[in-house]
C-alpha positions as CSV (number, residue, x, y, z in Angstrom):
1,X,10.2,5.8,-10.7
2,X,6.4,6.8,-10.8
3,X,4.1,5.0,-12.7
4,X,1.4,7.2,-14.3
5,X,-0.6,5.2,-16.6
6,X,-0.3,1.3,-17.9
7,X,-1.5,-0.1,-20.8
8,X,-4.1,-2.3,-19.2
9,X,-7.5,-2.0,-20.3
10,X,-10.4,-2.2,-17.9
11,X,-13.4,-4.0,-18.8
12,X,-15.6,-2.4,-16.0
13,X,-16.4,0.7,-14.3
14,X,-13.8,-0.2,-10.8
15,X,-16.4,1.3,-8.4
16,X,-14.7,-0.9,-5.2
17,X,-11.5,1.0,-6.8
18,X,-13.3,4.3,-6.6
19,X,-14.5,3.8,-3.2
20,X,-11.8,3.0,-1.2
21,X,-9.8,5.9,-2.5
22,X,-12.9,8.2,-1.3
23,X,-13.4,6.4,2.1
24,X,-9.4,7.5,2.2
25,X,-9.8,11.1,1.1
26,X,-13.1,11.4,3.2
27,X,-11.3,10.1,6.4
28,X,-8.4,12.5,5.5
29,X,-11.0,15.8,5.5
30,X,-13.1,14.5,7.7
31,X,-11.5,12.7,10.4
32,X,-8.5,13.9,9.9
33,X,-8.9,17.7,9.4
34,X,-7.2,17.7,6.2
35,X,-3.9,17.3,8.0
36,X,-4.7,20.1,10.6
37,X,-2.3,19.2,13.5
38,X,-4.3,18.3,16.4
39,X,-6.7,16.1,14.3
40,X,-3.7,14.5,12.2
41,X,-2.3,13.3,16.0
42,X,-6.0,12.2,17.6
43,X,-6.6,10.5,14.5
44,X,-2.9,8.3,14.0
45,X,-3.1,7.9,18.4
46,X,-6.9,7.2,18.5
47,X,-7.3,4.5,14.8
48,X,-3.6,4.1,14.0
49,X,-2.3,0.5,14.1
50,X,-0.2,0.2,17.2
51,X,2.1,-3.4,17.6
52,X,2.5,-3.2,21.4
53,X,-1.0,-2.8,21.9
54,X,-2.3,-5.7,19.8
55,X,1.1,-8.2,21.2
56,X,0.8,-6.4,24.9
57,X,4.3,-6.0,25.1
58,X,4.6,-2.8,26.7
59,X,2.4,-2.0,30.3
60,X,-0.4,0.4,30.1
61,X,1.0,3.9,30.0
62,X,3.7,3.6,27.6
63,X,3.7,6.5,24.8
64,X,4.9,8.0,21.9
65,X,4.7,11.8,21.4
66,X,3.1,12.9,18.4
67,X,2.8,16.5,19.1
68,X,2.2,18.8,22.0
69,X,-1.2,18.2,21.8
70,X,-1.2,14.5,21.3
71,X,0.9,11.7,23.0
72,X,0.0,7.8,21.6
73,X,-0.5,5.8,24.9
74,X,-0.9,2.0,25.3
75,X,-4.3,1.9,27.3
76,X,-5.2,-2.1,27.3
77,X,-7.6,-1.4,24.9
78,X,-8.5,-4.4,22.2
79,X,-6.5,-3.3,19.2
80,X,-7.5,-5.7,16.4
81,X,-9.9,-2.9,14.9
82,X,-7.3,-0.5,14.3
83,X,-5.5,-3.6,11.8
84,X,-8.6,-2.1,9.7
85,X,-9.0,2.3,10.4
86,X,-5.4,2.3,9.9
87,X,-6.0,1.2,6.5
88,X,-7.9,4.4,5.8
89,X,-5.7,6.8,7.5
90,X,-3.3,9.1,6.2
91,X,0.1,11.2,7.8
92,X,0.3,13.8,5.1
93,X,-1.0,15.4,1.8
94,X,2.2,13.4,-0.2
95,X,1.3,10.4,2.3
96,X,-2.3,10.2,0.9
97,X,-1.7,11.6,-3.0
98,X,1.1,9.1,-3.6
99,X,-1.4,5.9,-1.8
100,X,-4.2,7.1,-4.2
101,X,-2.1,7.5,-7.1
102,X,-0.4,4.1,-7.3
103,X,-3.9,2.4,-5.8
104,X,-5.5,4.3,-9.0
105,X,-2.9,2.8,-11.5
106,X,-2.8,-0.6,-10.5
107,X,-6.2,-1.0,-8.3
108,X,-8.5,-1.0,-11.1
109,X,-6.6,-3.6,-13.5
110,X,-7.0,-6.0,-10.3
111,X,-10.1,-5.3,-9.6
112,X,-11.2,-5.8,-13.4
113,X,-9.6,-9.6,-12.4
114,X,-12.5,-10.8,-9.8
115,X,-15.7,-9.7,-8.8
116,X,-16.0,-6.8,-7.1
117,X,-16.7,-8.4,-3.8
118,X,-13.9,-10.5,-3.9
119,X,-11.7,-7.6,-4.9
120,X,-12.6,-6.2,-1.6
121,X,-11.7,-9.3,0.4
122,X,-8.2,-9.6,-1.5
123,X,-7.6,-5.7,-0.9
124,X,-8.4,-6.0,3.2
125,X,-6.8,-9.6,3.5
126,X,-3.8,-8.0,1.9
127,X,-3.5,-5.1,4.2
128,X,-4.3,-7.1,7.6
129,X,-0.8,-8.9,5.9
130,X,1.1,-5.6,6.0
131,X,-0.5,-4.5,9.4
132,X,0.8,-8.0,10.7
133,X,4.1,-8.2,9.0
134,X,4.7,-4.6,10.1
135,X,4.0,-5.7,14.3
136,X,6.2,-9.0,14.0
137,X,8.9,-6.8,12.9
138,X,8.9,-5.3,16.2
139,X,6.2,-6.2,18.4
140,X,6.9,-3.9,21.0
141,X,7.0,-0.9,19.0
142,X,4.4,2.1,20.5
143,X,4.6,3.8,16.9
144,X,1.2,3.9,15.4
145,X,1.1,3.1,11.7
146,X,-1.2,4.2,9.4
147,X,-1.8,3.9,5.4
148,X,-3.2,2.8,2.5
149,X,-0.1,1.6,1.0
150,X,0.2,-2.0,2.7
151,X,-2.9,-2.7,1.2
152,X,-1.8,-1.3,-2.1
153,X,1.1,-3.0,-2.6
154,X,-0.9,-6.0,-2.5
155,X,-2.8,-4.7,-4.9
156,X,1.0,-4.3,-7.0
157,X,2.0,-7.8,-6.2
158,X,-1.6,-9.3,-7.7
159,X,-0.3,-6.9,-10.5
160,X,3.3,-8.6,-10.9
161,X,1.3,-11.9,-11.2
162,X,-0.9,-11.5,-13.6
163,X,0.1,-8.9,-15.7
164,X,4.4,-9.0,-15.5
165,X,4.6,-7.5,-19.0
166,X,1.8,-5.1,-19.8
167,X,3.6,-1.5,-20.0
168,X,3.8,1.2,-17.5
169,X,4.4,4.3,-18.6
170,X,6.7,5.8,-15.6
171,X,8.4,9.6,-14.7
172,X,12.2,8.5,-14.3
173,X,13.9,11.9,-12.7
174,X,17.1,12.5,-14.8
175,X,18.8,15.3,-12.3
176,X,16.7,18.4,-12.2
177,X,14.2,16.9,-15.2
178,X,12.2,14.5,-15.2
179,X,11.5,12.1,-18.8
180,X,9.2,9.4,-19.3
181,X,9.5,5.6,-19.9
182,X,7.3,2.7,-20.7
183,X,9.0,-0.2,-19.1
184,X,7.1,-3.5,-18.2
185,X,5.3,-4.1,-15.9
186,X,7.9,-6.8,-14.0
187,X,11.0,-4.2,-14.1
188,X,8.9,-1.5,-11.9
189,X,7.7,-3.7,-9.4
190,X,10.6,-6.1,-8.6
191,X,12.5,-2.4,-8.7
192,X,10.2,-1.2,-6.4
193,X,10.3,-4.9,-4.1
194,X,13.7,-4.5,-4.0
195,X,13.9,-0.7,-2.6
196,X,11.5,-2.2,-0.2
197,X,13.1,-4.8,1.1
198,X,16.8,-3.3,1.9
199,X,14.7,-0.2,3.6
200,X,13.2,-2.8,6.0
201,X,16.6,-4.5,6.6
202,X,17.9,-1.0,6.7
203,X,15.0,-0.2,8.9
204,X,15.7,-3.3,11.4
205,X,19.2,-2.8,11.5
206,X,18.5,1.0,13.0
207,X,16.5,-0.4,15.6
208,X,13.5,0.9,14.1
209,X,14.7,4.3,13.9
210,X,14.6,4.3,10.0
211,X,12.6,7.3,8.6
212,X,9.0,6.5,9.8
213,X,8.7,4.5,6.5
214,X,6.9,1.1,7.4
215,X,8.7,-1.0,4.7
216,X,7.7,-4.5,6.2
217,X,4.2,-3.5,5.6
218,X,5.2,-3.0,2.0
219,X,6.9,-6.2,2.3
220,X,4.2,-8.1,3.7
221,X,1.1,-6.7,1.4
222,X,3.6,-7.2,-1.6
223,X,3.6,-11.3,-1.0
224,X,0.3,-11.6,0.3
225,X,-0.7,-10.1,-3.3
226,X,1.3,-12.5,-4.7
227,X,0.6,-15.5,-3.3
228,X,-3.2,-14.8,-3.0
229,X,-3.8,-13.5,-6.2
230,X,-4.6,-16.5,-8.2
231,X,-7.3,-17.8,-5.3
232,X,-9.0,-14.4,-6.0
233,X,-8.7,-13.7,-9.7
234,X,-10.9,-15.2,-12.3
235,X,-8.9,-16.7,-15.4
236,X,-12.0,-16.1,-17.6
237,X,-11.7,-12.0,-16.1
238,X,-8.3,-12.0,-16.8
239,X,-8.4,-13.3,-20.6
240,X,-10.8,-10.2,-21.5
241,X,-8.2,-7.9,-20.9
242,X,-7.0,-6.5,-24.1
243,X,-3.6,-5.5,-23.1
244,X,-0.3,-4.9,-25.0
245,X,2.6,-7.1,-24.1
246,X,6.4,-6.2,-24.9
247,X,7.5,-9.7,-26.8
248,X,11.2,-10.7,-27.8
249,X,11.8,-11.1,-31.5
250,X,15.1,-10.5,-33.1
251,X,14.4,-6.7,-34.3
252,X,14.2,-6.3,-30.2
253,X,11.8,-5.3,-28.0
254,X,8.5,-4.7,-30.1
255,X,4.6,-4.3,-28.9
């Protein structure tokens, strides 16, 4: 399912919302050459988030190829900064349109929940969460990760809290077509949780081998979201929001 629009409506302009997804697509052009190969490897090696390097679990030399270019090597180098670049980093053009996509449909509604400085704490917080819950997974991996999502699906699981049944309007592919749904909000992301957590057990039970897809991370932002939303949200911010709710009555499912 792809969420494209919710019902939510946002009392501000989200300019912490607007940032972060240009800090993302400014690192992608200009750090990252707009996926050029040689830059796209430098970039994930050199800022990437790398669990054997911030455990030191493997010795200095260890590496992971990235290209011909580029080999990943652990170099006993502090590696709590790159808990933070990776955040900003990007392995693709679908990697980086899908992160800024779902961080534009949800991200602003959270945002519109605190102040704007909080929102930025709750959004980093959140992905040092995924960065961490990623490494304990396997401490001694030499991938580097890198991404927006972790962060974002904080962002979702603030979302699940505070607004479980404002509608989301979602693609649903139907064989080679694709239709639309509104479903609330609760169904999408517990659907999405759910494909998130048997790809990390999936993921765990491959040794790690399982598609390059850091679903603990997922995992991890998801219930840091969660559980930190309510420390960071403002009820008073919250009540403004003139959403529409789906509500049971006995003619069935009605707005």
């Amino acid at each position: 399912m792809i969420p494209y629009r919710d019902e939510n409506e946002t009392q501000r302009t989200p300019v912490v919302t607007f940032g972060i997804i240009g800090l993302c697509v400014l690192a992608w052009f200009m750090v990252q050459g707009a996926g050029s190969e040689e830059a796209l490897a430098t970039s994930i090696c050199n800022l990437g988030f790398i669990p054997a390097e911030l455990f030191d679990t493997q010795p200095i030399g260890a590496g992971f190829r990235m290209s011909e270019e580029a080999a990943c090597l652990v170099d006993g180098d502090p590696a709590w900064l790159t808990v933070f670049t990776s955040m900003f980093l990007h392995g693709s053009w679908m990697h980086i349109i899908g992160n800024m996509w779902f961080m534009w449909v949800f991200g602003n509604n959270i945002e519109d929940s605190m102040t704007r400085a909080r929102f930025v704490v709750f959004y980093l917080v959140c992905g040092v969460a995924a960065a961490l819950a990623q490494g304990y997974a396997d401490t001694a991996s030499i991938i580097p990760m890198v991404g927006a999502s972790g962060a974002i699906s904080g962002v979702m699981g603030g979302y699940l809290v505070l607004y479980p049944r404002v509608r989301v309007w979602t693609l649903v592919p139907l064989g080679p077509i694709f239709t639309n749904i509104a479903l609330p909000a609760w169904v999408m992301l517990i659907y999405w949780s759910v494909i998130q957590i048997f790809g990390g057990l999936q993921d765990s039970l491959a040794g790690g081998e399982g598609g390059g897809v850091a679903f603990w991370a997922h995992i991890g932002g998801f219930v840091a979201g969660v559980v930190l939303i309510k420390v960071f949200a403002r009820p008073d911010a919250v009540a403004e929001h003139r959403s529409h709710h789906w509500e049971p009555r006995r003619q069935g499912w009605h707005r």
